[in-house]
N, C-alpha and C positions, 0 to 999 in steps of 0.2 A: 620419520616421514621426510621425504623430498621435499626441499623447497620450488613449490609448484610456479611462485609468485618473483621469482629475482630478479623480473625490471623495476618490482614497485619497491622489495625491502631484502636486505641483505641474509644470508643465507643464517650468520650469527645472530639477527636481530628476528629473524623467522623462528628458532628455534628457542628463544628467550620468550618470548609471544604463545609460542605452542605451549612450551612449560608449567608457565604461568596459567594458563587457560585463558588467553585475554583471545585468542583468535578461535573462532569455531570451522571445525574443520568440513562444517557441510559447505558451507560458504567458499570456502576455499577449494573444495569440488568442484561445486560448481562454478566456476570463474573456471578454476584447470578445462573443466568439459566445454563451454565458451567457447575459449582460447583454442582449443583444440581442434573445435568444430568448424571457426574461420578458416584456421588452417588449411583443417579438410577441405573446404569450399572453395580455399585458395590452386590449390595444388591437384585437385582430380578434378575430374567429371562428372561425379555422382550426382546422384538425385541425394536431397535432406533425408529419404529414406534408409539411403544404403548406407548415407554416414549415419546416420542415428543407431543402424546394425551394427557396425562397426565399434562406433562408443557405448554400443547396449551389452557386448560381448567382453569388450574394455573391463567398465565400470560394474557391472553386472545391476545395470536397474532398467527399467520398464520401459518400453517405446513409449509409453504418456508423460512418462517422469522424465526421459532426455529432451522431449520436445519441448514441454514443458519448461525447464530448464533453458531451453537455446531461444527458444519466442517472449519466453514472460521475463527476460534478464531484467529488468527495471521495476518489478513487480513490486518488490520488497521494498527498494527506495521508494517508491509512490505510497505504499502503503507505509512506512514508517515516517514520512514527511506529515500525511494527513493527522496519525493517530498525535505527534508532536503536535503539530498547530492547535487541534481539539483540547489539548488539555495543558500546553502551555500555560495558561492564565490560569488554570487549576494548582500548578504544584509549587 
């Protein structure tokens, strides 16, 4: 696999990450689809529509699942901050 990510981490230290299973590659989709999707935003004229075509035909997942994806980017941090706080003093 392409290192989708090489402003954040080097192309050797992506591939040592993959190996290992320390990074999951959904997540790392999704950031690639993100990124991509500014891009789009940047550079055409489309409507979110036609880019979501565009990255639906890409990726091959679901108009609900790229929006999904491109609106809720912070989802996972918010819900992983909260389920932390909750049970911090538990573990």
């Amino acid at each position: 696999m392409k290192n989708p990510i090489p402003e954040l981490i080097s192309d050797e230290v992506f591939k040592t990450l993959l190996d290992n299973k320390i990074l999951r590659f959904v997540f790392i989709r999704n950031y690639a689809i993100r990124k991509e999707y500014k891009e789009l935003r940047r550079t055409t004229d489309n409507t979110m529509a036609e880019n979501i075509l565009i990255l639906r035909d890409k990726y091959f997942l679901g108009e609900g699942t790229l929006r999904n994806i491109i609106t809720n980017q912070f989802l996972n941090q918010n819900n992983s901050k909260r389920y932390h706080d909750k049970y911090k003093n538990k573990l």
